[in-house]
C-alpha positions as CSV (number, residue, x, y, z in Angstrom):
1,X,18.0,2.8,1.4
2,X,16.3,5.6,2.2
3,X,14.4,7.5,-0.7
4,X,12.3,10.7,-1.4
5,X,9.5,10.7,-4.0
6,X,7.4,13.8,-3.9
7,X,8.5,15.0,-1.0
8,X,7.6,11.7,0.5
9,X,10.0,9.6,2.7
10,X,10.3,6.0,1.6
11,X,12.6,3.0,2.3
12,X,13.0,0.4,-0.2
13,X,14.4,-2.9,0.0
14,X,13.6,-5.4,-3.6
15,X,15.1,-7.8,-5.1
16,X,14.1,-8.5,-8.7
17,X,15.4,-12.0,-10.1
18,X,16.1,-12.3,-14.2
19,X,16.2,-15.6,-13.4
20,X,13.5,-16.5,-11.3
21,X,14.3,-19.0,-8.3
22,X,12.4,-22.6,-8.1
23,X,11.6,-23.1,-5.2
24,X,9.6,-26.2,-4.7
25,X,6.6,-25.2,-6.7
26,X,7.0,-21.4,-6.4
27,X,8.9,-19.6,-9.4
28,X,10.0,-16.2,-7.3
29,X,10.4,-13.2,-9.0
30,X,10.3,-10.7,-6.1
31,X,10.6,-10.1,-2.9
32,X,11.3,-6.9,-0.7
33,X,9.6,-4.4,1.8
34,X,9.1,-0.9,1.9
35,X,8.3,1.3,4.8
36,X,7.3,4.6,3.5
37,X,5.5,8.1,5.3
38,X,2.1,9.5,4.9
39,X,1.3,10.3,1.7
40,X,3.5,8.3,-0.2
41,X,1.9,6.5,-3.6
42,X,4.0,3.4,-4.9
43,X,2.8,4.5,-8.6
44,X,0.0,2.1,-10.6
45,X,1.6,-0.7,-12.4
46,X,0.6,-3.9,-14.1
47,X,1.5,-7.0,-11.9
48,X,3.4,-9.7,-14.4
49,X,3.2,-12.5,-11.9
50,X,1.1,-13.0,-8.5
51,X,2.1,-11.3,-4.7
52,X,1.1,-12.0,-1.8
53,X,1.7,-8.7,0.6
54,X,1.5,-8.7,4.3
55,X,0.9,-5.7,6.2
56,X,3.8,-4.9,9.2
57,X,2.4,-1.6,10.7
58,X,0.6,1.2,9.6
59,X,-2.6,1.9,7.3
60,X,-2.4,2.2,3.3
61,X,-4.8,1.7,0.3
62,X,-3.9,-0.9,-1.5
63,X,-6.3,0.1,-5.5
64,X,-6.2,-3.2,-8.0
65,X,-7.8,-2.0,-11.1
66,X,-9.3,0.8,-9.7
67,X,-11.2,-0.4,-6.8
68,X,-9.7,0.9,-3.8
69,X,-8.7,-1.3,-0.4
70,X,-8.2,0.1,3.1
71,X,-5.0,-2.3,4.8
72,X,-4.1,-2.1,8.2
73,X,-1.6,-3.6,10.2
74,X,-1.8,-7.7,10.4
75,X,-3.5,-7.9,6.9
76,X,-2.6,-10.0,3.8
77,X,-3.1,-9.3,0.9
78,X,-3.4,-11.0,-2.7
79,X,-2.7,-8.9,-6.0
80,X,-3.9,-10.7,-8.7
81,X,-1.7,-11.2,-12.1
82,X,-2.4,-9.2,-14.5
83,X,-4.0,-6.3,-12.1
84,X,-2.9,-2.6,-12.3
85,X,-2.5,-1.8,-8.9
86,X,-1.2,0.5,-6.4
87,X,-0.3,1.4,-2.7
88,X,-0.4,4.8,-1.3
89,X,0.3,5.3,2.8
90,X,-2.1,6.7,4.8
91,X,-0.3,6.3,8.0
92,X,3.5,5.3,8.0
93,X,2.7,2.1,6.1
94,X,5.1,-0.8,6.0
95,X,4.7,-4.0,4.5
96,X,6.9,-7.4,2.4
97,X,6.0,-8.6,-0.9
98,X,6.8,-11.9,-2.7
99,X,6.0,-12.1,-6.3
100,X,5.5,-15.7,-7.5
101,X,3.9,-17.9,-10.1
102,X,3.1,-21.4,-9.7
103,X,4.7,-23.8,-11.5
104,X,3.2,-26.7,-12.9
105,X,2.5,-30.0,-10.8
106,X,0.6,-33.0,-11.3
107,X,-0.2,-32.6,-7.2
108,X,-4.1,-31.6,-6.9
109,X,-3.8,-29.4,-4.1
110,X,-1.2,-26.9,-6.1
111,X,-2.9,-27.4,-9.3
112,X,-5.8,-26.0,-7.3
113,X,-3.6,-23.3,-5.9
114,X,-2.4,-22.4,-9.2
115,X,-5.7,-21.8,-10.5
116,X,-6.6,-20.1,-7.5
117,X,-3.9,-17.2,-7.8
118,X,-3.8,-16.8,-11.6
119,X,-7.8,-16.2,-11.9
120,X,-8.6,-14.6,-8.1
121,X,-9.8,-11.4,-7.6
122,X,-8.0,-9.0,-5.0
123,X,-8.5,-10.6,-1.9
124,X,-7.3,-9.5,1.6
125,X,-7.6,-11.2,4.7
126,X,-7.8,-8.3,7.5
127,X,-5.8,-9.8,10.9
128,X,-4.0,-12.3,9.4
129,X,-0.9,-12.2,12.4
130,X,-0.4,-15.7,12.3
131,X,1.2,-14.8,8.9
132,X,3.9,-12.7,9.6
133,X,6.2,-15.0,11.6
134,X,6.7,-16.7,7.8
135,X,6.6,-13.9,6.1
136,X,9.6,-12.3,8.2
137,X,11.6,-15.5,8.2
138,X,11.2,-16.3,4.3
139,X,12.7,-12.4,3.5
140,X,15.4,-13.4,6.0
141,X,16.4,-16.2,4.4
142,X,15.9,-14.7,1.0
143,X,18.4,-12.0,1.4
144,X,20.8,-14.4,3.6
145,X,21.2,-17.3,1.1
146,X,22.8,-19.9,3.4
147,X,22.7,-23.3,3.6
148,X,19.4,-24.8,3.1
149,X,17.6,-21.5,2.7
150,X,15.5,-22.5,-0.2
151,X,13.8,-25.3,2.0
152,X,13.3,-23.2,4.3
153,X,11.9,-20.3,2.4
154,X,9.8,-23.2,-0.1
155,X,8.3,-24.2,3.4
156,X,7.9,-20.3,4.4
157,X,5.7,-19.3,1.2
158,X,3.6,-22.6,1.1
159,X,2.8,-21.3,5.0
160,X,2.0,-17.9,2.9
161,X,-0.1,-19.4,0.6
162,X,-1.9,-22.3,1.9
163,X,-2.5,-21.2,5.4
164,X,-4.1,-17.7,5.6
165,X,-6.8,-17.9,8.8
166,X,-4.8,-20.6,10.0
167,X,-6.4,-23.0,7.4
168,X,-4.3,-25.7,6.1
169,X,-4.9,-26.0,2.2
170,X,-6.0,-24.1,-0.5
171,X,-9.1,-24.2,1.1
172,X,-7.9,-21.2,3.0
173,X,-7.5,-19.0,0.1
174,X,-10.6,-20.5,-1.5
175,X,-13.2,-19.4,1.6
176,X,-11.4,-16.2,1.9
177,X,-12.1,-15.6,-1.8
178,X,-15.9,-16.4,-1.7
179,X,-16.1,-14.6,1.4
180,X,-14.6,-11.6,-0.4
181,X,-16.9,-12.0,-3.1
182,X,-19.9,-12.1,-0.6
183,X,-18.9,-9.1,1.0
184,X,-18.1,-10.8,4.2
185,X,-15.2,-8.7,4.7
């Protein structure tokens, strides 16, 4: 749907759940896309569970409590719950968002990835194209609903989560995080 917002042009697709879906060890409470012109600020707000975003095309700053991030085209992106943030366009930005929390397991590896995403700073992974593929199929399959989608989008998002720079566990999110911290990005 095609939308105007301070004289800014903006396309918003989202899909809020009052009833969050389980899938596997994901609770999801969001997912969508928005493709939106120059300009264009999605306004601060406080993020009630964690989202992973992935960059399609285009340049924005992505601000989590007040720190701004430049995002380009193939990055990911990790807003931390809790966070006031905020995305404003700087060149025809478009980008999907799934907002999740981790439910709990007795499994090590998601316990680790739980704690990971519920006390991580902002962290963004810049050229992370092995990512889209799953991100793209997981909104399909979200707004399609057929048979078997919620194995298929459970095995999209744990691609999301535990693979960013084509890592295979948690261990992906965890380097990318010290890494952040060191500056390394």
């Amino acid at each position: 749907m095609s939308m105007n917002q301070n004289g800014k042009k903006f396309e918003h697709e989202q899909q809020f759940i009052a009833d969050p879906d389980k899938v596997g060890c994901f609770r999801i409470h969001q997912m969508g896309e928005l493709n939106c012109e120059p300009g264009y600020t999605c306004h601060p707000h406080r993020q009630w569970c964690c989202e992973i975003t992935y960059a399609l095309d285009g340049e924005g700053i992505h601000t989590v409590n007040g720190i701004d991030n430049t995002v380009k085209k193939g990055d990911l992106f990790l807003t931390p719950l809790g966070s006031v943030h905020n995305i404003t366009s700087v060149y025809n930005f478009r980008y999907v968002f799934c907002g999740f929390d981790i439910v709990d397991s007795h499994n090590e590896d998601v316990k680790l990835m739980k704690s990971f995403f519920e006390s991580s700073p902002c962290n963004i992974v810049k050229g992370s194209n092995e990512i889209a593929s799953a991100f793209g199929k997981c909104l399909g399959e979200y707004y399609d609903q057929s048979l078997c989608s919620k194995l298929l989008i459970e095995s999209y998002l744990n691609e999301q989560a535990v693979k960013p720079r084509a890592k295979s566990s948690v261990e992906g999110w965890l380097e990318v995080g010290r890494r952040v911290a060191e500056s390394e990005f």
